[in-house]
C-alpha positions in Angstrom: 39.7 57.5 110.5 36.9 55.3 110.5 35.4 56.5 106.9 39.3 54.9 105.5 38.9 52.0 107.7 35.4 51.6 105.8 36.8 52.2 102.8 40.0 49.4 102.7 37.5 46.7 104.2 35.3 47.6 100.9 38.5 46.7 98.8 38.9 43.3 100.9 35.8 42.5 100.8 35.6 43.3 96.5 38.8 41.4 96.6 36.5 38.3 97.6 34.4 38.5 95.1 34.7 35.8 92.1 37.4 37.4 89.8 34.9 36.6 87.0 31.7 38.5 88.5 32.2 42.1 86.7 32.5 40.2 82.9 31.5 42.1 79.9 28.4 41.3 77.8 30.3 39.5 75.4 32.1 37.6 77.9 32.2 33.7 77.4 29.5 32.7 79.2 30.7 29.9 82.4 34.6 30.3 81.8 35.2 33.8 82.1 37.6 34.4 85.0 37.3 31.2 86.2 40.2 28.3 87.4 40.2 26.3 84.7 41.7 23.3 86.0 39.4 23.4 88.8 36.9 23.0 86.0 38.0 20.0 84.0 41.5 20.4 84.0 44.0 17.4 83.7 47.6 17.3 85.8 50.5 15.3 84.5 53.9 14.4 85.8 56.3 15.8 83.0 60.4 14.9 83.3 63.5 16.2 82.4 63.3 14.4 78.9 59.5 14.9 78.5 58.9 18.5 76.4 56.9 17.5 73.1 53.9 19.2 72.9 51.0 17.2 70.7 51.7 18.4 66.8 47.9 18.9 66.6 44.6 19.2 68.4 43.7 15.6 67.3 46.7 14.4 68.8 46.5 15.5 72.2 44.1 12.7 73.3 46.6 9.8 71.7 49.8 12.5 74.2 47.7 12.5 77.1 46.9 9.0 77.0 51.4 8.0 77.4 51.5 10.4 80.8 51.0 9.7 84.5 48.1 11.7 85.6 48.2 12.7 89.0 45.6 14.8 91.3 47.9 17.6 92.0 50.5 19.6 91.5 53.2 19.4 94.7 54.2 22.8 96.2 57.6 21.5 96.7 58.4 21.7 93.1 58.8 19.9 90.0 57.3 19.4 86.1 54.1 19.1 85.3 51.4 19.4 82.5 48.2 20.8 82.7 45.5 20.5 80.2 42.2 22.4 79.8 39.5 22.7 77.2 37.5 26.0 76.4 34.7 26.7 74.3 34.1 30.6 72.9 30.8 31.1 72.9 31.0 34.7 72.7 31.4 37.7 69.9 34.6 38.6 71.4 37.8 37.4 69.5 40.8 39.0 71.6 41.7 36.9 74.8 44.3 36.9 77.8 45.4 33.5 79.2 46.5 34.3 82.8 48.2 31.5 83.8 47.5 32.1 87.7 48.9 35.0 89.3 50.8 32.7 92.0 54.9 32.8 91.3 56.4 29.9 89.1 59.6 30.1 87.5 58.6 28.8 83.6 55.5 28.1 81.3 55.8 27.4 78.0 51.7 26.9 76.3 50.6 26.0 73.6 46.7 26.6 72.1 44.9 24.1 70.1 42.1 25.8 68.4 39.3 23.2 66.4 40.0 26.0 63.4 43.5 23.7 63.3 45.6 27.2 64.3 48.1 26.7 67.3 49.5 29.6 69.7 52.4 29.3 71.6 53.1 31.6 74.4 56.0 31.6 77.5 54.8 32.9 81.1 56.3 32.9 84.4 58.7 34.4 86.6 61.6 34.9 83.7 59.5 35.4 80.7 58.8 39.3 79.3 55.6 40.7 80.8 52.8 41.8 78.7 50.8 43.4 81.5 52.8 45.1 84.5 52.9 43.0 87.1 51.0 40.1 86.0 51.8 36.8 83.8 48.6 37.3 81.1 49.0 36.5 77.6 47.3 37.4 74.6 45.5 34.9 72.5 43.0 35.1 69.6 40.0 32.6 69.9 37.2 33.0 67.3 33.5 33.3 68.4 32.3 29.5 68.6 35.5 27.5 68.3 37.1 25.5 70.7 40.4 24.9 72.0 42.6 22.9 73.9 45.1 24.6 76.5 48.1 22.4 77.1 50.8 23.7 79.8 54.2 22.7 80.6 54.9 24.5 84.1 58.6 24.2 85.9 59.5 25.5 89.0 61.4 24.9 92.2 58.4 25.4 94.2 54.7 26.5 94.2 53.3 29.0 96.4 50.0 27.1 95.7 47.8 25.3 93.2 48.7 26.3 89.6 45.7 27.7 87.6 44.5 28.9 84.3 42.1 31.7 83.5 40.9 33.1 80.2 39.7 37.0 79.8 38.8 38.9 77.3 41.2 41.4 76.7 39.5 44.9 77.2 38.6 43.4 80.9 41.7 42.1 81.5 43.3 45.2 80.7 40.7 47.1 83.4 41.5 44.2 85.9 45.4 44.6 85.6 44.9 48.4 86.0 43.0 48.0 88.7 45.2 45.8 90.3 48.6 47.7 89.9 46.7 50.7 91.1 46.1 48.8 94.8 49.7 47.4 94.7 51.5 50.6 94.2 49.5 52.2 95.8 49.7 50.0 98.7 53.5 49.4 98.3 53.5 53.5 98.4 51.9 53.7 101.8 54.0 51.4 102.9 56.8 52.9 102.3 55.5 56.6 103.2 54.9 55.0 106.5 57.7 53.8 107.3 59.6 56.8 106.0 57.6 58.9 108.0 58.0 56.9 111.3 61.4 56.5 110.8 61.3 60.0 110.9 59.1 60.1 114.0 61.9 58.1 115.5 65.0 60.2 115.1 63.1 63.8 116.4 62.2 61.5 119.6 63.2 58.2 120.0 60.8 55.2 121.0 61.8 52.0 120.6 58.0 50.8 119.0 58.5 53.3 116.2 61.9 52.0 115.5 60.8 48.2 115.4 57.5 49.5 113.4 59.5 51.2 110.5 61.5 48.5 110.2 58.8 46.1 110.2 57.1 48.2 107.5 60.8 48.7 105.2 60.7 44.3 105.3 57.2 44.6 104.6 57.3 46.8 101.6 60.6 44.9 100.2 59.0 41.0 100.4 55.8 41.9 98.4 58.1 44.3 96.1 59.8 41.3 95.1 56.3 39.2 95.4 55.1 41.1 92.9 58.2 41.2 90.8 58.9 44.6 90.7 63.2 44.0 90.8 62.4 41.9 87.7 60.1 44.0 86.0 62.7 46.8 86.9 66.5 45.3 87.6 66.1 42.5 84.9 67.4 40.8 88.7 65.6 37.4 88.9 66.8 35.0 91.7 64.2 33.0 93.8 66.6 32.5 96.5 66.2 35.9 97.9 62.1 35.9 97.4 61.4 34.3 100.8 64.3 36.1 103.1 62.0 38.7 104.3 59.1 37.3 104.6 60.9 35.2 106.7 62.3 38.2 108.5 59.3 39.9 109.1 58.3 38.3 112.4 61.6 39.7 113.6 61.2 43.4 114.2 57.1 43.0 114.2 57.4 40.8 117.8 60.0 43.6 118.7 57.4 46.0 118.0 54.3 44.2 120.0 56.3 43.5 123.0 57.7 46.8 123.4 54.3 48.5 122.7 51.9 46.3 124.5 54.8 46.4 127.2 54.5 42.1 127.9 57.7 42.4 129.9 56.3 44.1 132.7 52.5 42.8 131.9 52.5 39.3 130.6 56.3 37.9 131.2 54.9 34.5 130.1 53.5 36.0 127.0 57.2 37.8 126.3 59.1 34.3 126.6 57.2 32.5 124.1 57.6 35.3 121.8 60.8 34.9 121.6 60.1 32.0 119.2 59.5 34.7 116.9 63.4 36.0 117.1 65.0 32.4 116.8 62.7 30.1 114.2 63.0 32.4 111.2 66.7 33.2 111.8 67.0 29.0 112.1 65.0 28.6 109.3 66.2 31.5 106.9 69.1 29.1 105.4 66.1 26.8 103.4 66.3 29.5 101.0 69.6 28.3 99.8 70.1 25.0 100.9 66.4 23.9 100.3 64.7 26.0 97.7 61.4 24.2 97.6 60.6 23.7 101.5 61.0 27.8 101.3 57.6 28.5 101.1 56.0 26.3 103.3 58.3 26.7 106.1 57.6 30.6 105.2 53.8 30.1 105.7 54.7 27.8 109.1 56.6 31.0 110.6 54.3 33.6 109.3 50.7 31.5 110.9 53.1 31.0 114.5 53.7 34.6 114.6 50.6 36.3 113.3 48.7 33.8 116.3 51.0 34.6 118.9 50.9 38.6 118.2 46.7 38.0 118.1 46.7 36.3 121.2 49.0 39.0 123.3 46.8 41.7 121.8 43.9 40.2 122.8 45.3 39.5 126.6 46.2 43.3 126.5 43.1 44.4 125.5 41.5 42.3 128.4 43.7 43.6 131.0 42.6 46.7 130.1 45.4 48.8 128.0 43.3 50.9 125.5 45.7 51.0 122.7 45.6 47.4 121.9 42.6 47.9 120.7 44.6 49.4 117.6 47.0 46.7 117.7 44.0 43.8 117.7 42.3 45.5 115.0 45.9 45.5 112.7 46.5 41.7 113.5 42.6 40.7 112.5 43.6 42.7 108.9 46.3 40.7 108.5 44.7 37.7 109.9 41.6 37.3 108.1 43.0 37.5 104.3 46.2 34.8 106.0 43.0 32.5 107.2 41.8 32.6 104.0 44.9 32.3 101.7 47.7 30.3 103.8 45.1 27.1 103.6 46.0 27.1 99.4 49.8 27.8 100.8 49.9 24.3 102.7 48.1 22.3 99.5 44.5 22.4 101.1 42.7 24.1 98.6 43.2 26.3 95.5 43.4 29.9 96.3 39.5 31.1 96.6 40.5 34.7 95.2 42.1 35.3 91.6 44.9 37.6 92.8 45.4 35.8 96.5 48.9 38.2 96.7 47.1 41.7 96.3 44.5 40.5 99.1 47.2 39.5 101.4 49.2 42.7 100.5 45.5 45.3 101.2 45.7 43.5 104.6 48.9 44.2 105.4 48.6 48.0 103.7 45.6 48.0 106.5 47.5 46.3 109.2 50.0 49.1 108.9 47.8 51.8 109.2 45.7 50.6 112.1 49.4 49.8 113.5 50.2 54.1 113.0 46.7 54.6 114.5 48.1 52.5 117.9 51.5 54.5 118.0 49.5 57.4 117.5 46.7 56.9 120.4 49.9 55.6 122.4 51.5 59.1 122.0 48.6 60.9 122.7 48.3 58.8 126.0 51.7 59.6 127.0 51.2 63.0 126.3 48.1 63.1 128.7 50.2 61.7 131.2 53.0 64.0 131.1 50.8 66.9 130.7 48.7 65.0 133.8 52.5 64.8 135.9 53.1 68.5 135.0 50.0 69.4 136.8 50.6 67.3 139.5 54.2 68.3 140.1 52.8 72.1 140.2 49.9 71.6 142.3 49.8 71.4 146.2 48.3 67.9 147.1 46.5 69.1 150.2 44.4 72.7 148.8 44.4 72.2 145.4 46.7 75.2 144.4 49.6 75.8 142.6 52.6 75.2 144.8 56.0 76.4 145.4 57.5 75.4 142.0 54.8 77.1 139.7 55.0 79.9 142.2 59.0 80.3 141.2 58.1 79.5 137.6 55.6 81.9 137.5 57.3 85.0 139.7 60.5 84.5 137.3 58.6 85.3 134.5 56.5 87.9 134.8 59.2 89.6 136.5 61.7 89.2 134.1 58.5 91.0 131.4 58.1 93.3 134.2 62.1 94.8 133.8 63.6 96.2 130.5 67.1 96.6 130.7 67.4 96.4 134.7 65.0 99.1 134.8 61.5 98.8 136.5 59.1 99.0 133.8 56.9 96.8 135.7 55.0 98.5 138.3 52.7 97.2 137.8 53.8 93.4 138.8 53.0 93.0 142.4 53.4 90.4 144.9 51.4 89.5 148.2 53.1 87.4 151.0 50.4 86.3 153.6 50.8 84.1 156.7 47.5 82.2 158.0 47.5 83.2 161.4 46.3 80.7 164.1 47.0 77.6 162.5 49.2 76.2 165.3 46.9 77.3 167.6 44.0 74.9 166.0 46.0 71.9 165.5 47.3 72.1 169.1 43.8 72.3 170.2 41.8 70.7 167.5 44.2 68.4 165.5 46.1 68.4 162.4 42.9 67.1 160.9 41.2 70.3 161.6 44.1 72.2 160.6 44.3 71.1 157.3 40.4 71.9 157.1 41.4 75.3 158.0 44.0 75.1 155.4 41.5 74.2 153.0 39.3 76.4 153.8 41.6 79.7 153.5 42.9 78.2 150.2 39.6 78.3 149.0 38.9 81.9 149.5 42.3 82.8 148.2 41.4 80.3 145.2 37.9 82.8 144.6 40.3 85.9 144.0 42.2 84.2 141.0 41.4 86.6 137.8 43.5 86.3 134.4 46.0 88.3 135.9 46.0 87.1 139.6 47.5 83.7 140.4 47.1 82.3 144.2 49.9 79.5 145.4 50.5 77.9 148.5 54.6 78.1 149.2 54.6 75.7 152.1 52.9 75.4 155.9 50.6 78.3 156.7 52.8 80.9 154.2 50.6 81.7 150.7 51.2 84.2 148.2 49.3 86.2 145.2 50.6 87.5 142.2 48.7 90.3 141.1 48.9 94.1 139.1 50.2 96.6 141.3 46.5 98.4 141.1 44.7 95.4 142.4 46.0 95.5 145.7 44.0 97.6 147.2 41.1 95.1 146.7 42.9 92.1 147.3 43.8 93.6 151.0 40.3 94.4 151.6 39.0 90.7 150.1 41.9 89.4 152.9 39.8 91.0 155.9 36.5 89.7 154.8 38.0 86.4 154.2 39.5 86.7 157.7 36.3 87.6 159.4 34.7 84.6 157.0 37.2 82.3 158.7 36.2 83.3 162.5 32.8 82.6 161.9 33.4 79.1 160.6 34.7 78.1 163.9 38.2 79.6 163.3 38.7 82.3 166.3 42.2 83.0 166.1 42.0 82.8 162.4 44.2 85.7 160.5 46.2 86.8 157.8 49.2 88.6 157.8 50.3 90.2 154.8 53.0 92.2 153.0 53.7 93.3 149.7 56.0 95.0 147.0 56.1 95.4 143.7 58.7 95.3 140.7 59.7 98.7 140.5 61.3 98.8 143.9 62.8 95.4 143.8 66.9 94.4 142.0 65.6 91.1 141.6 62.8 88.8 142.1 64.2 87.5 144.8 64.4 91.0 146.7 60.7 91.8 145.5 60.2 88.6 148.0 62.4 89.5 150.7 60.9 92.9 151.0 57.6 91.5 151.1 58.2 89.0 154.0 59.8 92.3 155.7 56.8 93.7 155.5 54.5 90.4 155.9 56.8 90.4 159.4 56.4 93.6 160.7 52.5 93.6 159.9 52.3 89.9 162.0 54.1 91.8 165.1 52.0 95.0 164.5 49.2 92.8 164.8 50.3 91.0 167.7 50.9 94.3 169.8 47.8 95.3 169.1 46.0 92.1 170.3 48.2 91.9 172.9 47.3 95.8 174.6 43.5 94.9 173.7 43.7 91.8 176.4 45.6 94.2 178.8 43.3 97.1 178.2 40.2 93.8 178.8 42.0 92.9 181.7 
């Protein structure tokens, strides 16, 4: 567990690295992977009407010069222009323009190269895809000439800063392979998981498991469509929907956390002000019709309320002391530390720092849920303990330390029922001691229940020293006991009786005794008349025994 916990934070941590850090040799030296518009890059307001591109390179100064320049882009929407300048000063000649990897609807580009050639290419949300799940294009740039990158992007929202990166092709190609690698495989585990827990749920219901599947189905279905894949598959294209469960998400994961971390019964407090979990995303889930644009930034304000409040219960679990938060602590830092890095670009702070923010977000999550199957897991295996824990307990006398009355049944019913074939005795060799601590009565009248149960103890103890793989001591009740043995042991366990009789008298136990009967399968109907016809027997010994003690002190006297 802890070697793939090692191995997904290398991926998170890789996932931080600059985008541009593993460039070829021939890579152009300063732009390669890198934001262009965080470089020199120009914004402009573009309306309705405006949609002439420059007709040349030379004209784009005169173009740029009749525009309103502003400093950003607004997430909420809207037109705009972006310009960038690039310089090849490379060997390589075959190019992708990714022109970010955050969702937009439309791009329309156009490359002005000094060799007087002009590219036009369309990205974006509805345009065809080149590379699976990605919005690069291909472009051909000779070695030493420069060109001009002019942008007209349109969409009813941004999820943050718009960019533009240049790569040549052959790494692009390995950096989209990559990539689509971690998402389906990511989206696959997902998926499994929740499959699997699902599952889990039906052979033995748990509410956690329930809320956790369903958590994970939302999951894999928002960063599906995140990464376009009913586009790329359906042709289905309809922002609307891209938002609903991300906004839904909160829903069954607060479920999930209160159940498991049980806050009801723990932190009450804790369990109220979840509930803002429940009602602001269902309040807020209409924006995605009604108001488009506010979609993702409302998203981003529900997603940061509910990832602190879940990090903040775990953590007061963990300090009161309930192991498997640990788990659950662990999940919500994976999900929190790529969110910490990447929501700041969602609310227009800063570009994103990564060049695929989305796949970051989606390996913590991916990790999130497995540390989340690790905490149902450990929970399980606690509950498990404790049953198993209750079992003993429930078959274990509280007072000696032996099996009681109920494993006694258990146990007589089934190696008598192995001991008969047919209702005939096959089974002489099953046989059963009845013994009756003599003198306990005696010692609590004189000495005190407290010295009784000693004595109790005591005798309990020696019976406990007989116990081989086929001898089983319990303790039915009072001062009654009883061995379950093979028919050919009794012999020796009679003879262990007396010694552990005369053991008791010299431990300050004068009246100490055990009476004793037995019988054995083969003479016995039923279990049940194996045990009457040993308390005959344990009977007649105890007033055999009585006589005799009885004409010693007359024969004394």
């Amino acid at each position: 567990m802890m070697r793939l916990l090692q191995v997904l934070l290398a991926i998170l941590l890789a996932m931080l690295l600059p985008t541009g850090a593993a460039s070829s040799p021939n890579a152009t030296s300063g732009i390669a992977g890198k934001d262009l518009m965080r470089l020199d890059g120009r914004i402009y307001v573009a309306s309705v009407q405006d949609q002439a591109f420059p007709r040349a390179q030379a004209d784009i100064a005169r173009w740029e010069r009749q525009r309103t320049a502003v400093p950003r882009v607004s997430l909420f929407g809207g037109a705009y222009w972006l310009v960038a300048e690039v310089r090849n000063d490379s060997a390589v000649e075959d190019w992708v323009l990714a022109p970010g990897s955050v969702l937009f609807e439309h791009a329309l580009i156009k490359v002005y190269a000094s060799d007087g050639s002009v590219q036009q290419l369309a990205g974006g949300y509805r345009a065809d895809y080149e590379y699976a799940l990605h919005y690069g294009k291909r472009l051909r740039l000779a070695p030493g000439a420069t060109a001009t990158i002019v942008e007209r992007i349109d969409s009813p929202f941004y999820q943050a800063p718009p960019s533009l990166r240049l790569y040549p092709e052959a790494e692009y190609r390995h950096l989209t392979t990559l990539e689509n690698t971690l998402i389906l495989g990511s989206l696959g585990a997902l998926g499994a998981l929740a499959v699997f827990n699902l599952f889990v749920h039906l052979m033995k219901p748990d509410r956690a498991t329930l809320f956790y599947a369903l958590y994970l189905f939302i999951y894999l279905l928002a960063w599906a469509q995140e990464f376009h894949l009913p586009a790329h598959l359906l042709g289905w294209h309809d922002l609307r929907w891209l938002y609903v469960p991300f906004f839904l998400l909160a829903v069954p994961h607060t479920a999930f956390y209160v159940e498991f971390l049980q806050l009801r019964q723990h932190f009450p407090l804790l369990a109220k002000i979840s509930r803002i979990n429940y009602v602001l995303p269902l309040l807020l889930l209409p924006v995605n019709v009604l108001a488009l644009p506010y979609a993702p930034m409302l998203a981003t304000l529900t997603i940061s309320i509910w990832l602190s409040l879940a990090l903040i219960c775990g953590i007061a679990s963990l300090r009161a002391g309930m192991r498997q938060a640990r788990y659950f602590v662990l999940a919500s830092c994976a999900l929190m530390v790529p969110a910490t890095i990447i929501l700041p670009s969602n609310f227009g702070l800063m570009a994103p720092p990564v060049g695929n923010p989305e796949l970051l977000t989606l390996l913590g999550g991916t990790l999130d849920a497995l540390l989340l199957a690790f905490a149902l897991a450990h929970k399980l295996r606690l509950l498990a303990q404790e049953k198993e824990q209750s079992i003993i307990l429930a078959r274990t006398d509280h007072l000696t330390g032996i099996p009681n009355r109920h494993a006694f049944d258990e146990q007589l019913a089934l190696r008598y029922a192995a001991a008969r074939v047919d209702g005939k005795a096959k089974g002489a060799g099953l046989a059963l001691l009845l013994i009756d601590l003599d003198g306990l009565k005696a010692v609590n009248d004189r000495d005190g229940h407290a010295r009784g149960d000693a004595l109790l103890r005591e005798f309990a103890q020696g019976l406990n020293a007989l116990q081989q793989a086929q001898t089983a001591v319990f303790r039915l009740g009072g001062d009654e006991f009883t061995i379950l043995a093979p028919a050919h042991n009794v012999a020796t366990l009679l003879a262990a009786l007396q010694k552990l009789e005369a053991a008791l008298r010299q431990r300050g136990y004068p009246q100490a005794g055990a009476s004793v009967g037995w019988a054995n399968a083969a003479e016995s109907a039923s279990a049940e008349a194996m045990v009457a016809l040993a308390d005959q027997r344990m009977y007649d010994h105890k007033t055999s025994r009585r006589r005799s003690r009885a004409s010693d002190g007359l024969r004394t006297g």
